[in-house]
DRENVEXTOR-448374 format. One record per residue: x negated, y negated, z of N, C-alpha, C, CB in turn; residue in three letters. Coordinates in steps of 0.2 Angstrom, whole numbers, plus 5000, padded with zeros to 4 digits. Last residue first. Glycine has a CB too. Layout:
N
XYZXYZXYZXYZALA...
END
This chain:
432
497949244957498149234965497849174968497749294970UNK497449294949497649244947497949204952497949254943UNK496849434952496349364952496749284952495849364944UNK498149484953497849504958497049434959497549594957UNK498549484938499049464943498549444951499649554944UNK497349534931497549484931498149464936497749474925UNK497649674938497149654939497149584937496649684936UNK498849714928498849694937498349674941498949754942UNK498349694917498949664920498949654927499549704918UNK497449794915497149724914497649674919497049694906UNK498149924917497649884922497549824920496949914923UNK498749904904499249914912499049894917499349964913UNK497749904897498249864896498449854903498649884891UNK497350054898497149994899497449934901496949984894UNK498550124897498250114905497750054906497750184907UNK498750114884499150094886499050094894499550134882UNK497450184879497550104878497850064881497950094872UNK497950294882497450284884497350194885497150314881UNK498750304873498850314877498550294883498950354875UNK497950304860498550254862498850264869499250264856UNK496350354864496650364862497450314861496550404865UNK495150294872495050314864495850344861494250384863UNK494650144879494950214878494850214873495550224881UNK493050094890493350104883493950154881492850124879UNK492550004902492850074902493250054893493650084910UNK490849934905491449944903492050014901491349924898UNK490249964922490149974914490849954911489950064912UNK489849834931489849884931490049894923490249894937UNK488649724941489049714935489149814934488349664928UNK488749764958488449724952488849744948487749744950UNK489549774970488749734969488249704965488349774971UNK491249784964490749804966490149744969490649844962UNK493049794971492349744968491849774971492349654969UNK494449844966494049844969493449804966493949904970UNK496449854968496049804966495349834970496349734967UNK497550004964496749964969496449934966496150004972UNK498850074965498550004960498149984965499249944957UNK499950234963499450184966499150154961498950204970UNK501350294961501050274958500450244961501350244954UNK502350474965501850364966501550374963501350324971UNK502750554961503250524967502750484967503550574975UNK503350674945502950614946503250574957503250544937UNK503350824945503750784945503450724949504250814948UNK503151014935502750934939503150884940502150884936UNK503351164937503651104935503051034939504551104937UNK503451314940502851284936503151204933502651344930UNK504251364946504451364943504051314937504851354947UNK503151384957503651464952503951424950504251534955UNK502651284960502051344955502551394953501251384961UNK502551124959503051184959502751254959503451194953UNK501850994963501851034959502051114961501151034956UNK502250794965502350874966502250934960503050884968UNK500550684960501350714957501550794961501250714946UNK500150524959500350574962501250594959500050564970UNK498950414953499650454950499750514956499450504940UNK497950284953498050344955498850354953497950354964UNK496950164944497550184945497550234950497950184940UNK495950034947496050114949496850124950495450144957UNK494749924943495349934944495550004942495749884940UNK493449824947493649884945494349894946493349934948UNK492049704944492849734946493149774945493249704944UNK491049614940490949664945491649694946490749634952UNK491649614924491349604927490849634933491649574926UNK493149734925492649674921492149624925493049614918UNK494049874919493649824922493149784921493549834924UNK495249984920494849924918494349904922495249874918UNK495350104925495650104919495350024915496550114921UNK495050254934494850184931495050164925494150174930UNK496250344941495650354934495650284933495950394925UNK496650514950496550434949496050414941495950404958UNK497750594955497450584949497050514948497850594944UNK498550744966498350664965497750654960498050634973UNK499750854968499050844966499050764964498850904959UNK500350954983500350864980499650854977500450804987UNK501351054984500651044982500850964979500351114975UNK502451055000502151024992501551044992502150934989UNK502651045014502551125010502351095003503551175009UNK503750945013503350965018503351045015503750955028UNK504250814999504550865004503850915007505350924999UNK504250664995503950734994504050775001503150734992UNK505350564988505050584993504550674992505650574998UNK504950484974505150514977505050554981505250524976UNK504350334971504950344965505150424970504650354954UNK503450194975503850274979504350294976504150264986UNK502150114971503050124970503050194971503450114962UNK501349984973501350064975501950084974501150084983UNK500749834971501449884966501249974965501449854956UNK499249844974499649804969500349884968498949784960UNK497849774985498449854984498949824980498949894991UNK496149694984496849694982497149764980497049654976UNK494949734985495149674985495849664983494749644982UNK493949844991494349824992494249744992494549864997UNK491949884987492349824991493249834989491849724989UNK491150024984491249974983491749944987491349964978UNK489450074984489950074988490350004986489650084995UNK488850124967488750094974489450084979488550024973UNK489350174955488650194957488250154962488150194949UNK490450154949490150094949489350094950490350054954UNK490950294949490950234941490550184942491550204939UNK490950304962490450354958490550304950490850454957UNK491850214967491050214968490750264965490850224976UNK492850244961492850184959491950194964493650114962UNK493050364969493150354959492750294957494150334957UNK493050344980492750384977492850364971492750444979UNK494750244980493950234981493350284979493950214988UNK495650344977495150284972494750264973495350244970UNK495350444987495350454981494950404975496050454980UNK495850334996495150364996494850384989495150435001UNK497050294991496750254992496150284993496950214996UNK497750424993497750374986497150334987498350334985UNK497850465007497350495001497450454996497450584998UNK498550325012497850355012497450405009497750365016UNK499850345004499450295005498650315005499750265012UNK500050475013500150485004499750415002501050475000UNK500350435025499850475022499750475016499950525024UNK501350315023500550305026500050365024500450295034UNK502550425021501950375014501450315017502550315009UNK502650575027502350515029502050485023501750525036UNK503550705020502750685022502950615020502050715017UNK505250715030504550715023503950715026504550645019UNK505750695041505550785040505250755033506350855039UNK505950585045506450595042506350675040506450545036UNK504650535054505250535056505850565054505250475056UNK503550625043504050565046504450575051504450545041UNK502050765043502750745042502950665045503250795044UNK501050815046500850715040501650735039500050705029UNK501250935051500750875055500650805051499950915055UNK501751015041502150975043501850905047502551005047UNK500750985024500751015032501350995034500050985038UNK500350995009500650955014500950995021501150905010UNK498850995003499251065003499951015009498651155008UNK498050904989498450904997498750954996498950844999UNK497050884976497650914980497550934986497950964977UNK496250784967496250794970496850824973496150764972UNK495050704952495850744956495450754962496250834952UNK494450564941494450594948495150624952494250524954UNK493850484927494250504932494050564938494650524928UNK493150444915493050404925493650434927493050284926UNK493150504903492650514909492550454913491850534905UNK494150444896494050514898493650534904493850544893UNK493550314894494250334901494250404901495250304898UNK491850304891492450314889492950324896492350394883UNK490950184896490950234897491850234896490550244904UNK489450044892490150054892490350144894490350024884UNK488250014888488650004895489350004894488549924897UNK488550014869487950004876488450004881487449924877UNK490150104863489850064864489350064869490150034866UNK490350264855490350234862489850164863490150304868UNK491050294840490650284844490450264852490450244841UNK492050414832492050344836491350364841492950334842UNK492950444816492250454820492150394824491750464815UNK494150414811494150474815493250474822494050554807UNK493950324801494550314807494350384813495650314802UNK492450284796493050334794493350324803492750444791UNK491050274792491750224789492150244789491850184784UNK489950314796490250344791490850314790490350414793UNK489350184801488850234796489250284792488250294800UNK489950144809489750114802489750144798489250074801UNK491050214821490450214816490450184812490350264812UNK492150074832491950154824491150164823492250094813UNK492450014842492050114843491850134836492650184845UNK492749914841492049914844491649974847492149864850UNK493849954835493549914829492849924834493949814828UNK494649974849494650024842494150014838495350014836UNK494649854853494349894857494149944853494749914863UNK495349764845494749744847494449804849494749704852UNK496649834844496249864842495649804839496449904837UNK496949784859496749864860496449894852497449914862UNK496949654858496549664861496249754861496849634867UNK497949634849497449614845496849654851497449514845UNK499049654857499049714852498249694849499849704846UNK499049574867498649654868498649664862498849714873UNK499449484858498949464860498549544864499049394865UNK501049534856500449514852499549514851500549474851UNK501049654871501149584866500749584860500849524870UNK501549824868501249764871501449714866500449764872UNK503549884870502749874865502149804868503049854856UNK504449934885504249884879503549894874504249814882UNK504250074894504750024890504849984881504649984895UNK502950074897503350114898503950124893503550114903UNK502349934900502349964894502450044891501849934892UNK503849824907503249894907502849914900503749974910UNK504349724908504249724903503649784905504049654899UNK505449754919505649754911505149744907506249714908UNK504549754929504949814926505249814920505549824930UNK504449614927503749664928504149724924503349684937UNK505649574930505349554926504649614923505049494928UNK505749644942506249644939506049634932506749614941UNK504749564950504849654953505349664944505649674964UNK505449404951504649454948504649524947504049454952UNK506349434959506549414952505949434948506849334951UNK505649494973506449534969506349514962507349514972UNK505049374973504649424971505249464968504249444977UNK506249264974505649254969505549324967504849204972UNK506549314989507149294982506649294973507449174985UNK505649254995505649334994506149344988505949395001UNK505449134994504949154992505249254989504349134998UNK506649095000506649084993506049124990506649024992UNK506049135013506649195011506749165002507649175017UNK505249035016505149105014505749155011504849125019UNK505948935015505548935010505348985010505148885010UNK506748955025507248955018506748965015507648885016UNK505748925036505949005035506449005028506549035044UNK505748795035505248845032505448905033504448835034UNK506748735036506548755030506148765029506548735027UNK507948845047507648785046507148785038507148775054UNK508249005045508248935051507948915051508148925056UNK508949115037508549075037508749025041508249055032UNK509949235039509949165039509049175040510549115046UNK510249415032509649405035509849315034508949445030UNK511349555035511049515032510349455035511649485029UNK511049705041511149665041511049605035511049655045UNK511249835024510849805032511049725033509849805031UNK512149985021511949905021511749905029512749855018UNK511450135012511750095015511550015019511950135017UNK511250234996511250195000511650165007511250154997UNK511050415000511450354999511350305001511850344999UNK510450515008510650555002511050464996511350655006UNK509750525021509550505016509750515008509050515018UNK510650565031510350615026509850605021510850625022UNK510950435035510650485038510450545037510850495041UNK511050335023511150365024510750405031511350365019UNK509650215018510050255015510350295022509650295010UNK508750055015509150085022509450135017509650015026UNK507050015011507750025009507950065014507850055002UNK505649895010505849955012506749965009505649955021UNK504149805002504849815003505349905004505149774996UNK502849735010503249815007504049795008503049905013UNK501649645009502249645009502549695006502449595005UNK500249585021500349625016501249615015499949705017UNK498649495020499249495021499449565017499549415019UNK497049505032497449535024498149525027497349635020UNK496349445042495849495038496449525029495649595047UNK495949295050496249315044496049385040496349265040UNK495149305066495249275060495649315054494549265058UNK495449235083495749305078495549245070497049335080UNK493649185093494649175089494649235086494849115082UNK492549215099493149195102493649185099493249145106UNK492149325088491749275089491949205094491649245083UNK493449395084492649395085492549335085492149425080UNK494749495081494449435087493849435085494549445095UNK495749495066495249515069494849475074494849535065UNK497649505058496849475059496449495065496849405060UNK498749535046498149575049497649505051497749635041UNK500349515044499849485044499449525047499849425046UNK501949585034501349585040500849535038501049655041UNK503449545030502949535028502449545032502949495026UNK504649645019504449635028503849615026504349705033UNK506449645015505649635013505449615019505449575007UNK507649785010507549705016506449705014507849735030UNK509249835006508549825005508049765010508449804998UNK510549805002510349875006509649865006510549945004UNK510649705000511249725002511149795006511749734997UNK509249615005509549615000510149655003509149634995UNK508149495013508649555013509249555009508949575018UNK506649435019507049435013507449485015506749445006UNK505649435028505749425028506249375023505549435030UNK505449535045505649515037505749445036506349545036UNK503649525052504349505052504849505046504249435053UNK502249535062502549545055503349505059502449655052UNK500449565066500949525067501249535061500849445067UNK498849645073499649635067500249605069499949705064UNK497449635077498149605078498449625072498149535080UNK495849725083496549705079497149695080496649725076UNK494449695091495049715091495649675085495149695098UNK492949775086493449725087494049715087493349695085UNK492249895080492349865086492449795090491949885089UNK492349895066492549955070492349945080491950015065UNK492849755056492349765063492549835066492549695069UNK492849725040493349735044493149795052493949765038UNK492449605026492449655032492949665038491849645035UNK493349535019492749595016492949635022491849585015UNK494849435021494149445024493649515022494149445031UNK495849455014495849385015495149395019496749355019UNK496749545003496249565007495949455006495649655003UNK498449615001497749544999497349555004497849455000UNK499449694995499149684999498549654996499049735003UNK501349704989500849674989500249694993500949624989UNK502149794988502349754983501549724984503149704984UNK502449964990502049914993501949844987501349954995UNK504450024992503649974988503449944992503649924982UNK504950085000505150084992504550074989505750024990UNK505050195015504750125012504850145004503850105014UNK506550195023506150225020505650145018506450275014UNK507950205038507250185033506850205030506950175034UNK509250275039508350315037508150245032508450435030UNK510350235051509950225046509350265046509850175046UNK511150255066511150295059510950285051511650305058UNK509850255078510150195072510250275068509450125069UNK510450305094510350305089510350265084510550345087UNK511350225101510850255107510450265101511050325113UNK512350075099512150125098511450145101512150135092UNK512549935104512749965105512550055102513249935105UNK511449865100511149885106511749925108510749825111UNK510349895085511249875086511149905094512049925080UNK509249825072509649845079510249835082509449835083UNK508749785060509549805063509549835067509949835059UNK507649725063508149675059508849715062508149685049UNK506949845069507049775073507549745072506649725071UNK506949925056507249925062507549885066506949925065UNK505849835051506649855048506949885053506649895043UNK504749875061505049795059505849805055504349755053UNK504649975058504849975064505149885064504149995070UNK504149995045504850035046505249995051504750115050UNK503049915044503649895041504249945044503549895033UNK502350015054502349955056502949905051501649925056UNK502050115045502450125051502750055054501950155057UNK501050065036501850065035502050095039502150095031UNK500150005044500549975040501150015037500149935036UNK499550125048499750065051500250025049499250015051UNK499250175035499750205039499850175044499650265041UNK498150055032498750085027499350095031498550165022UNK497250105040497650035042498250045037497249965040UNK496650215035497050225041497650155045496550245047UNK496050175023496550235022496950215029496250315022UNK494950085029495550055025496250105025495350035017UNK493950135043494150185037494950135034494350285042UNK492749995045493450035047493750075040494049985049UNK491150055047491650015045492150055045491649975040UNK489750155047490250085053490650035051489850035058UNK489850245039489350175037489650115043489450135028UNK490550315040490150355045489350295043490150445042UNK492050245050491850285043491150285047491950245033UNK493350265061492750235059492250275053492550225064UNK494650265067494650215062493850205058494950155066UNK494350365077494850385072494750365067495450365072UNK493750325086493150395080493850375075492950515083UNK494350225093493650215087493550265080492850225091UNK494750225105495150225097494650245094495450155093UNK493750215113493950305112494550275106494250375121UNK493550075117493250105112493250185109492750095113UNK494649965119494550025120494350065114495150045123UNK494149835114494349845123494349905124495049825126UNK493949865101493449815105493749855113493649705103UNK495149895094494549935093494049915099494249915085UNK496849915099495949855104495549895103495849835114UNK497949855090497449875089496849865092497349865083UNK499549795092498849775095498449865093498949745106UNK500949685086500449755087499949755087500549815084UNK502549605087501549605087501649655090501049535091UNK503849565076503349595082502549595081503449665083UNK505349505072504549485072504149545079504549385075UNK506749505070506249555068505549565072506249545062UNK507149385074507649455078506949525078508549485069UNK506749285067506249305075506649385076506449215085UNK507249295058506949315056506549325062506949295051UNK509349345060508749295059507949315060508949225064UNK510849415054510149435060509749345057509349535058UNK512449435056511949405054511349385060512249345052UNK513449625060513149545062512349515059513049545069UNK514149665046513549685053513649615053512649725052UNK515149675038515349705043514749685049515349795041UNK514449635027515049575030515449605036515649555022UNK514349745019513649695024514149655029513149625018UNK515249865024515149825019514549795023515749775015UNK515549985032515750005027515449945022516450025028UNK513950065043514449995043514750025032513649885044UNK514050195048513750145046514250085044513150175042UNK514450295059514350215063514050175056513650225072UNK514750415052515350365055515150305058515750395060UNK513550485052513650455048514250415048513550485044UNK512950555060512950465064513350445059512150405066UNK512950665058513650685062513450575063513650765072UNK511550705055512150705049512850675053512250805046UNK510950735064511050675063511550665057510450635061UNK510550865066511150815072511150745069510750795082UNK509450885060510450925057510750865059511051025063UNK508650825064508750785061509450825056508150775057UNK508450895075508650825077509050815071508050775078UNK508051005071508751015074508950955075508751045079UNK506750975066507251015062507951025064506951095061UNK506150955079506150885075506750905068505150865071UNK506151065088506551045089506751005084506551015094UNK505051125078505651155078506151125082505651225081UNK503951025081504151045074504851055074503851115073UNK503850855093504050955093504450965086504650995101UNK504550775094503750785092503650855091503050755098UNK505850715087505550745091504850755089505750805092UNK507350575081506750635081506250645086506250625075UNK507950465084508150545088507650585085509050595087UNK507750345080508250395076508450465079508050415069UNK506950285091507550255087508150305084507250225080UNK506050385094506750365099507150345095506850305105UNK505350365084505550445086506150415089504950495092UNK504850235085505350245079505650325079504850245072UNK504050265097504850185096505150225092504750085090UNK503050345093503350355097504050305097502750345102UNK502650235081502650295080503350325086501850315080UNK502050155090502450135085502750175083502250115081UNK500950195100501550185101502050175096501650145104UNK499750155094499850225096500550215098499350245102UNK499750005096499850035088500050125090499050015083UNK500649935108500049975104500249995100499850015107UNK501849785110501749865108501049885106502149875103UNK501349705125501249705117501349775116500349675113UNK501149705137501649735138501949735131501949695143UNK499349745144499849705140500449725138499749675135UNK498549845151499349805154499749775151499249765159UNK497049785149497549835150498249805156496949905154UNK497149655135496949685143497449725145496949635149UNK497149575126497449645125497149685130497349665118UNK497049445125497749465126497649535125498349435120UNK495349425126495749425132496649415132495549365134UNK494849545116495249495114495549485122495849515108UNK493249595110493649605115494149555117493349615118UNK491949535104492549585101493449595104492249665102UNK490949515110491249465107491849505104490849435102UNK490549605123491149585122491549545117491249555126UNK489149655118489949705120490449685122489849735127UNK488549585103488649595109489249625112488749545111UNK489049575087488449565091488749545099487849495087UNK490049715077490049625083489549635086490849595091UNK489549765061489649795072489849725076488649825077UNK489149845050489449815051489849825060489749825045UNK488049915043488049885049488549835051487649855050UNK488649895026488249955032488049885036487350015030UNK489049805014489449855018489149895023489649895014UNK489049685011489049655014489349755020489549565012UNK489349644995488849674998488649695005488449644997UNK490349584994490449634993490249684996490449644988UNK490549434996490249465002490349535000490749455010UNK490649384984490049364987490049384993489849304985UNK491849424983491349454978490749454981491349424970UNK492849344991492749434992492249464989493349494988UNK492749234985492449244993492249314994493049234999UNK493049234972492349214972492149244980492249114970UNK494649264976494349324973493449294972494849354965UNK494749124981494749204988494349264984495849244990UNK494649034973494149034976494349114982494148954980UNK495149154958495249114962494649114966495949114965UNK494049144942494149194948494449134953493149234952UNK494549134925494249094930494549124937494449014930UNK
END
């Protein structure tokens, strides 16, 4: 049974060309008149350069970041060292005026007039950094001797289809969970039309503080709640950490499926044999249906310094967004229509990719039911003299199409085992 948000997202799926506010101003948010003193989103970026002392400039940005090695005396030696933050400490709003100022536009705009999703990604995780930040600011230092990173995108919900290439956007955020060296930040996306902001997607990354080297952890403030509904969120983030943990232990990386998959994958086995020759080897492809071998999709990035960080890596808003395109193409050549974003599931950042990588990216449908598609992506560094691969994300795209789309069958255990893996997070994402 589809929650009522995942019945909302299906029955606007369709809903993708012409997408424009009717009239030159319904778009246009009377807070985001020239002058507002709201950070811009063009700015966010620019903050976080000051924050840590990096440059825009290549060859200086390589000298900043030697010079940082030398903050490593200001970090605090236990938590119980910093001072206790609260959750307004963090909170910021950032303004996106697609509507007020229409030379944003070409950036964010695809070529069916809706907004390119890849570029809000990198919105958003610039926007958790700076919010982590926020939490620990220390106004006695000129520099923070912390490298925020982002760990995981733990969640994103898509709470409206469409998303107006001329109208203005809002993001609001704030932590709000922290662990000893980890802190959870939650943003809100919404959109002005029609004279109010409406709800366009929540999302929750949890980020981690290390060293100025980034070579170790280190501790962040701690985080009070004030009053009970800020306890009720910080119990909430308390929750996801204990979920995160669960999930992890039961991967099927790890552990063997359940019973109930185990029945389910050779359901799948049993709905390929031949009759005709009654032999374990010879497999049939079910009506409407399309083997896992054949719904996949590559791609490789040459990584520039131009999609470097703050830290001299490549940027995981960039890595973000070819993932996400990636799977999307995937997920519209399998569906054989343009399809609809409905949920980013458990992006894990297992390691940084250094400036100069061949970064080859893999996506491959792995479930789906009904109108619904689920797309994993793999990305992984590729060495070429030393001819080695080394896994740095994972991506998880919840999508929906217009119409009923084919079943995906695997034929291998391994294969099985993506199955499965998608049904999981795809059940996680409807059950919402």
């Amino acid at each position: 049974m589809f929650s009522p948000r995942m019945l909302l997202l299906r029955s606007s799926a369709s809903l993708t060309t012409k997408h424009l506010c009717t009239g030159a101003r319904k778009g246009r948010a009377p807070d985001m008149v020239e002058g507002n003193p709201l950070l811009h989103v063009s700015n966010v970026r620019n903050r976080l350069r000051e924050i840590v002392g990096a440059s825009t400039n290549w060859s200086d940005h390589q000298q900043a970041m030697t010079e940082r090695v030398s903050l490593s005396s200001m970090l605090a030696k236990s938590q119980s060292d910093l001072p206790v933050k609260s959750m307004k400490d963090s909170f910021l709003e950032v303004h996106l005026p697609l509507g007020s100022e229409p030379q944003l536009r070409e950036k964010y705009l695809t070529f069916h007039n809706t907004v390119r999703f890849g570029r809000i990604l990198e919105d958003l995780d610039s926007l958790a950094v700076l919010i982590s930040y926020s939490h620990t600011y220390n106004p006695a230092l000129k520099r923070s001797p912390l490298s925020i990173v982002t760990a995981l995108v733990d969640k994103i919900d898509m709470r409206q289809q469409v998303i107006y290439p001329d109208c203005d956007i809002k993001f609001t955020g704030h932590v709000t969970w922290v662990g000893k060296t980890s802190i959870e930040a939650k943003m809100h996306m919404t959109q002005y039309r029609d004279g109010a902001y409406s709800p366009v997607l929540d999302a929750t990354f949890v980020m981690v503080a290390r060293d100025p080297e980034n070579k170790r952890a280190a501790f962040v403030n701690p985080l009070r709640p004030q009053g009970p509904e800020e306890e009720e969120i910080f119990q909430q983030g308390e929750a996801n950490k204990s979920r995160r943990v669960e999930l992890s232990t039961a991967s099927l990386l790890k552990v063997a499926p359940t019973a109930e998959e185990r029945k389910i994958v050779h359901g799948l086995f049993l709905n390929t044999l031949d009759t005709k020759t009654v032999s374990f080897r010879s497999r049939v492809l079910p009506p409407s249906s399309v083997w896992m071998e054949d719904a996949k999709l590559k791609g490789l990035e040459i990584c520039h310094p131009q999609e470097r960080n703050i830290f001299n890596r490549i940027f995981g808003g960039f890595l973000m967004r070819k993932a996400y395109e990636l799977g999307w193409a995937n997920a519209c050549s399998f569906g054989g229509c343009r399809p609809s974003l409905v949920a980013v599931d458990d992006i894990l950042f297992q390691k940084p990719v250094e400036i100069g990588s061949l970064l080859m990216l893999s996506s491959q449908v792995c479930y789906t039911e009904g109108k619904h598609i689920q797309v994993r992506v793999h990305s992984e560094v590729f060495d070429p003299l030393a001819r080695q691969h080394n896994t740095t994300n994972v991506f998880h795209f919840t999508f929906v199409s217009d119409r009923d789309v084919p079943s995906i069958v695997p034929q291998t255990y391994g294969e099985s085992m993506l199955y499965l893996d998608g049904k999981r997070h795809f059940n996680q994402t409807v059950d919402q």
